[in-house]
N, CA, C and O atoms as a GROMACS GRO file, in nm:
protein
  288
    1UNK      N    1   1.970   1.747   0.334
    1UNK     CA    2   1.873   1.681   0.249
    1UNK      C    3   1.932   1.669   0.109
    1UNK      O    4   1.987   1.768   0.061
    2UNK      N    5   1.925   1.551   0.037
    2UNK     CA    6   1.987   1.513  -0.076
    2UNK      C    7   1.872   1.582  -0.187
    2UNK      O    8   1.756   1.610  -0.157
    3UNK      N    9   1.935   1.603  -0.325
    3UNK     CA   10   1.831   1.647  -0.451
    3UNK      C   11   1.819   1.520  -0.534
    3UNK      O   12   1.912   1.490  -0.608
    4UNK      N   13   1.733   1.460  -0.528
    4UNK     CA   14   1.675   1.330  -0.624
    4UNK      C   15   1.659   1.374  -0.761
    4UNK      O   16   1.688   1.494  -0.767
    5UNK      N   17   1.625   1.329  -0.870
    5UNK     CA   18   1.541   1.333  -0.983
    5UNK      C   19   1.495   1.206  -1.027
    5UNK      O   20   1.559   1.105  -1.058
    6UNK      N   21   1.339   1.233  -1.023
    6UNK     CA   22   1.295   1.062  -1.028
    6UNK      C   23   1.197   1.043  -1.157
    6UNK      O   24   1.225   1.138  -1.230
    7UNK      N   25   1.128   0.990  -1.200
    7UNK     CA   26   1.023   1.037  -1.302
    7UNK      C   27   0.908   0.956  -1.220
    7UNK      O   28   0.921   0.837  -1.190
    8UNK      N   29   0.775   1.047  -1.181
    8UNK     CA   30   0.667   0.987  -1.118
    8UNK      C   31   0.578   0.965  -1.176
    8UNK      O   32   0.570   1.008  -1.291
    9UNK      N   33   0.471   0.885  -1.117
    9UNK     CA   34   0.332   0.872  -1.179
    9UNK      C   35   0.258   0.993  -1.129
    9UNK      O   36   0.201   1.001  -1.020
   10UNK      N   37   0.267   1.074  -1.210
   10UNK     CA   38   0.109   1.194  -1.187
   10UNK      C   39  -0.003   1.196  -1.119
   10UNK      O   40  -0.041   1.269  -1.027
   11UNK      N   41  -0.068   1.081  -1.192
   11UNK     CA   42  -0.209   1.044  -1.133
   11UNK      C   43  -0.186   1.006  -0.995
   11UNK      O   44  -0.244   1.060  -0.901
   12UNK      N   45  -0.077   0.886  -0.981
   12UNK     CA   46  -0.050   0.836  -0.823
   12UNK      C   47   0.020   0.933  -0.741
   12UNK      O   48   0.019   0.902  -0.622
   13UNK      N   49   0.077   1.035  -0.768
   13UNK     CA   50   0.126   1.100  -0.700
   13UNK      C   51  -0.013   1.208  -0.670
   13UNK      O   52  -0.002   1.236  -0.550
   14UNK      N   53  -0.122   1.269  -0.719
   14UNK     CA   54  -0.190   1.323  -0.722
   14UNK      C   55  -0.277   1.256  -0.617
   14UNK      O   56  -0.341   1.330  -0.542
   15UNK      N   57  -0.288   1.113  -0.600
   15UNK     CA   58  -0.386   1.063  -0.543
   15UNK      C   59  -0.340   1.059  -0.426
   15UNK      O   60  -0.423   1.060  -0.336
   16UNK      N   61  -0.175   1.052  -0.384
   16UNK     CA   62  -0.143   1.041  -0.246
   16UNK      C   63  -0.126   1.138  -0.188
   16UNK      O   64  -0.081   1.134  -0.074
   17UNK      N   65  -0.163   1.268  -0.257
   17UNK     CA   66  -0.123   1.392  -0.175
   17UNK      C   67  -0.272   1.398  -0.142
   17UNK      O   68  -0.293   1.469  -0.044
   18UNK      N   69  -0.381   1.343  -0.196
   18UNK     CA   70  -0.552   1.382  -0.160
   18UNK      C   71  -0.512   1.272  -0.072
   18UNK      O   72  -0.441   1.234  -0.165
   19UNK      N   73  -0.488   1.177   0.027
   19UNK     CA   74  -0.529   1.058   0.098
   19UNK      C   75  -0.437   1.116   0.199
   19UNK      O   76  -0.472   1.112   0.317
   20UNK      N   77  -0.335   1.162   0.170
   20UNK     CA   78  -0.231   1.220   0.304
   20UNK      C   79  -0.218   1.341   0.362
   20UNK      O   80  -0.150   1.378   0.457
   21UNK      N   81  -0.324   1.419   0.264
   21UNK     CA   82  -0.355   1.575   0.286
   21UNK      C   83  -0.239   1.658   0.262
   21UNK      O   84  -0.238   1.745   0.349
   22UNK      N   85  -0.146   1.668   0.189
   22UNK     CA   86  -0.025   1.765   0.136
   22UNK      C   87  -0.056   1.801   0.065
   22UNK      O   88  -0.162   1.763   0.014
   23UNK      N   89   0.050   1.940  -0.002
   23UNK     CA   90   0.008   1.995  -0.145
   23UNK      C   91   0.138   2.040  -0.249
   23UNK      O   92   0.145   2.114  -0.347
   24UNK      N   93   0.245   1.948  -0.168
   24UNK     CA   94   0.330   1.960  -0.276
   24UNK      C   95   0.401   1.851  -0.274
   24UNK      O   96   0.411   1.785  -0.171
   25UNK      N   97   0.473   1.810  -0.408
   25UNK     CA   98   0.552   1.695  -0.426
   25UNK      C   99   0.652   1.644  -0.346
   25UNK      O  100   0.672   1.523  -0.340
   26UNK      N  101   0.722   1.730  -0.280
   26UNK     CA  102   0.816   1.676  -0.187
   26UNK      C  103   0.729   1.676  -0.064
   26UNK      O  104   0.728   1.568  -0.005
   27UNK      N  105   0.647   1.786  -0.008
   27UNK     CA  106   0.577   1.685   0.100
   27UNK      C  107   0.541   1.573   0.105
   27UNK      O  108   0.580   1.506   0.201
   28UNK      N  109   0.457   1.516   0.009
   28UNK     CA  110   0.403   1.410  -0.014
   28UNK      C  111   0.487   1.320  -0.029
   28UNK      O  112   0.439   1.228   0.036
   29UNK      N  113   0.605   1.278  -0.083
   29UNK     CA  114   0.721   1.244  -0.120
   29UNK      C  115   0.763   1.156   0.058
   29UNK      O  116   0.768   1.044   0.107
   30UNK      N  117   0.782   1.302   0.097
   30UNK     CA  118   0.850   1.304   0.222
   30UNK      C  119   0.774   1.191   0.310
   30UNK      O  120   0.818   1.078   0.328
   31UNK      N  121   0.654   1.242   0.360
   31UNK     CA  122   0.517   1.193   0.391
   31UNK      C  123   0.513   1.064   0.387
   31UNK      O  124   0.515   1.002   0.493
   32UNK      N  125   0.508   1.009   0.287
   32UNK     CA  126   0.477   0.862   0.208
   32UNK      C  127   0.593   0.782   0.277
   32UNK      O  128   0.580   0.686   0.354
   33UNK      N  129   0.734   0.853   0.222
   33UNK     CA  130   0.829   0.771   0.307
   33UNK      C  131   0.878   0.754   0.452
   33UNK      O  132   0.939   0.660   0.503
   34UNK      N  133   0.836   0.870   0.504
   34UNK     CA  134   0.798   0.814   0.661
   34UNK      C  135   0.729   0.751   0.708
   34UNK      O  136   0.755   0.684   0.808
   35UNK      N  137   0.608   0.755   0.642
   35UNK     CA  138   0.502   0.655   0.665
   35UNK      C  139   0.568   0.536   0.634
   35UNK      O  140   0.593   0.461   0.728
   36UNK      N  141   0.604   0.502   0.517
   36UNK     CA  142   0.668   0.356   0.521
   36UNK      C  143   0.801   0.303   0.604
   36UNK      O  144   0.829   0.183   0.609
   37UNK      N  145   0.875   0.402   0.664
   37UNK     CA  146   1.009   0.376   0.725
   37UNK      C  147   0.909   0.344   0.854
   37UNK      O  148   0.901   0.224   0.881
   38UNK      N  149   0.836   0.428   0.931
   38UNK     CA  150   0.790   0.396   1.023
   38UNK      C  151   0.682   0.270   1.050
   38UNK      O  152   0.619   0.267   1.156
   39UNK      N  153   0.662   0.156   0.938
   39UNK     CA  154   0.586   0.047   0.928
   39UNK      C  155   0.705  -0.058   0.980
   39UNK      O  156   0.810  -0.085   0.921
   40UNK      N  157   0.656  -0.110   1.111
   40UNK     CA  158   0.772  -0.206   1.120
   40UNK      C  159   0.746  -0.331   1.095
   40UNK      O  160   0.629  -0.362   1.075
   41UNK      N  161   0.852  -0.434   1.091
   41UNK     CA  162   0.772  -0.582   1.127
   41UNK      C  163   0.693  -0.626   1.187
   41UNK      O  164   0.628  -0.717   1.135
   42UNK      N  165   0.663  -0.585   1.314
   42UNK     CA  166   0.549  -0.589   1.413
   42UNK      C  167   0.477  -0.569   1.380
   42UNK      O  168   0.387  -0.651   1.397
   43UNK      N  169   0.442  -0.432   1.297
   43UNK     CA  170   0.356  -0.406   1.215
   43UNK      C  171   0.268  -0.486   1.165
   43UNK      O  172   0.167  -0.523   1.225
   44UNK      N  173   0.311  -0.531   1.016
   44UNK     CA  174   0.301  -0.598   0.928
   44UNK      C  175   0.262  -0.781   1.002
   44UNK      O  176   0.162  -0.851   0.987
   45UNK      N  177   0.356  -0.800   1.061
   45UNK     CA  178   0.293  -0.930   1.118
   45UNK      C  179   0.148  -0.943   1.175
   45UNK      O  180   0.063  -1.028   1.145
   46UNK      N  181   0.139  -0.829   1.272
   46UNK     CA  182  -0.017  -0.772   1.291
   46UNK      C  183  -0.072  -0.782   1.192
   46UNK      O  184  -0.132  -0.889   1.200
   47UNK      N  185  -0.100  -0.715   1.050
   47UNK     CA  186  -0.154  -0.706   0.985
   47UNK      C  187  -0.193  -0.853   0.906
   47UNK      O  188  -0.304  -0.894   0.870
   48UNK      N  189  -0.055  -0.919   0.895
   48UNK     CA  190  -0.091  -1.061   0.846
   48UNK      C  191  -0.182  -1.123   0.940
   48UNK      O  192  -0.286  -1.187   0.922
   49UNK      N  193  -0.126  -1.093   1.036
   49UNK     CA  194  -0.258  -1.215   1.152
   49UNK      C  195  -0.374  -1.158   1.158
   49UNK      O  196  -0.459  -1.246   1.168
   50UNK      N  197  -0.431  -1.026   1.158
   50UNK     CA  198  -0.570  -0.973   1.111
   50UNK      C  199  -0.610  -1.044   0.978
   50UNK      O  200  -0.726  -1.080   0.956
   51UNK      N  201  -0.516  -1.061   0.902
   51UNK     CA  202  -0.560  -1.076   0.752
   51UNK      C  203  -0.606  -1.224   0.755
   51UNK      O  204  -0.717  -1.257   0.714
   52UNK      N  205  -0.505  -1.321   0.811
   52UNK     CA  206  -0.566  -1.432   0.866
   52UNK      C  207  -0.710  -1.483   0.948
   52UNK      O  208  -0.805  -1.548   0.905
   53UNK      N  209  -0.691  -1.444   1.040
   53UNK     CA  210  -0.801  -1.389   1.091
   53UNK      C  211  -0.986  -1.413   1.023
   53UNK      O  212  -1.071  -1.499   1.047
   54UNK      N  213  -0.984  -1.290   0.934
   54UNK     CA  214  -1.060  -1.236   0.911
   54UNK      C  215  -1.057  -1.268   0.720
   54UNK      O  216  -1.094  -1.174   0.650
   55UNK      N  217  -1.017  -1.392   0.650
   55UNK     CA  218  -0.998  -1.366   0.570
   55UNK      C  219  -1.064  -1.446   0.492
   55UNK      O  220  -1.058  -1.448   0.369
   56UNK      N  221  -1.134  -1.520   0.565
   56UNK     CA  222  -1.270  -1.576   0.522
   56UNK      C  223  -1.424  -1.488   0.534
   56UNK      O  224  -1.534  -1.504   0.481
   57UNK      N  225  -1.388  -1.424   0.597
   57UNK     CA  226  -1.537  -1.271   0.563
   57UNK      C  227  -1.470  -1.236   0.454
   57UNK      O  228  -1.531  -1.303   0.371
   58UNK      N  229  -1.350  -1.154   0.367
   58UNK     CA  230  -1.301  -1.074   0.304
   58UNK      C  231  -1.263  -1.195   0.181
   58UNK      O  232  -1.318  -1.157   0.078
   59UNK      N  233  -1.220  -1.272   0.167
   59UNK     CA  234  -1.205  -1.333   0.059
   59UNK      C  235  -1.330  -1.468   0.004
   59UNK      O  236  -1.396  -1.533   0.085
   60UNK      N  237  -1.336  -1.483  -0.133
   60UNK     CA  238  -1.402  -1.558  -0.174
   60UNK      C  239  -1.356  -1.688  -0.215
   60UNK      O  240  -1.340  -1.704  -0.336
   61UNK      N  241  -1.334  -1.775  -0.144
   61UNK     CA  242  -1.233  -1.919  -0.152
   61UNK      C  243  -1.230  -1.982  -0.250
   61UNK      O  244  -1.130  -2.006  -0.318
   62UNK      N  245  -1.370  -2.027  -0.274
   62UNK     CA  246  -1.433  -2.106  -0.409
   62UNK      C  247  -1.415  -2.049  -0.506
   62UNK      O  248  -1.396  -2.129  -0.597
   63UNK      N  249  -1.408  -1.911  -0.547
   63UNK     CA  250  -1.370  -1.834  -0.648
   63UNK      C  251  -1.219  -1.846  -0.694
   63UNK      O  252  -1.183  -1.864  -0.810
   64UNK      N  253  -1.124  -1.830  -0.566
   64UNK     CA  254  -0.968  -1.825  -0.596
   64UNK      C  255  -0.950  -1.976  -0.636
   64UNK      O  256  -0.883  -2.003  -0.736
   65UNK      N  257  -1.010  -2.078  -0.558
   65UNK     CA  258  -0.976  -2.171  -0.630
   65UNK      C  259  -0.993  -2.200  -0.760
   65UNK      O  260  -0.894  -2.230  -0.828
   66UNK      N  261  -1.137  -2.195  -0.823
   66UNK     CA  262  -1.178  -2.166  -0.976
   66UNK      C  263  -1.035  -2.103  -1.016
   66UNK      O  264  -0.955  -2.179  -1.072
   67UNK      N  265  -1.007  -2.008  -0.998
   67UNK     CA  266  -0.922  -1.904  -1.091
   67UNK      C  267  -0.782  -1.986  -1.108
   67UNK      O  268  -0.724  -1.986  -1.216
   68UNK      N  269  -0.731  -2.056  -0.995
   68UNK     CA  270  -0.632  -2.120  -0.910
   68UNK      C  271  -0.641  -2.267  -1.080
   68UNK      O  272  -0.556  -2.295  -1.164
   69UNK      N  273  -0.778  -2.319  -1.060
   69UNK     CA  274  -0.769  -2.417  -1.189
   69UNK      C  275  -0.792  -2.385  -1.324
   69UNK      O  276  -0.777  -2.461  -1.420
   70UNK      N  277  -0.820  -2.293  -1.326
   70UNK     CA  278  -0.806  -2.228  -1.435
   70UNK      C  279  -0.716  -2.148  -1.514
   70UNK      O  280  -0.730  -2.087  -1.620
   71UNK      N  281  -0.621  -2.165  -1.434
   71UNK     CA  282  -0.457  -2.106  -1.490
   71UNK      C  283  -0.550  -1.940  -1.451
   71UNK      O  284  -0.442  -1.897  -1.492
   72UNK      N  285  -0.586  -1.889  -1.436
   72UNK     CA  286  -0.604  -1.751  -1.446
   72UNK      C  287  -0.453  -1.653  -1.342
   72UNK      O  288  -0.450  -1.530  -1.338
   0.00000   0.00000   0.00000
């Protein structure tokens, strides 16, 4: 195992050890990045086609467009 030195966000690091249930920085660390090594493309394509899907219950169209002409 390699020794890093990184500078983290506190708060976000605080919040992912309460959502992933760890209690120390390199667990959580650890944790987080398995979780993401183990997200594959398949994955994620799933997730896009749910997001598709379903993304007229979850998004507000008429709104993004407003924002969309509105330079926002």
């Amino acid at each position: 195992m390699a020794r890093t030195v990184v500078d983290l966000d506190e708060s976000v690091l605080a919040f992912a050890q309460q959502q992933l249930g760890t209690k120390t920085k390199r667990d959580t660390i650890n944790r987080a990045l398995a979780i993401a090594a183990g997200t594959s493309a398949d994955d994620r394509a799933r997730g896009l086609a749910w997001l598709k899907d379903n993304a007229d219950q979850i998004l507000d169209f008429e709104v993004l467009e407003e924002q969309e002409r509105s330079g926002r």
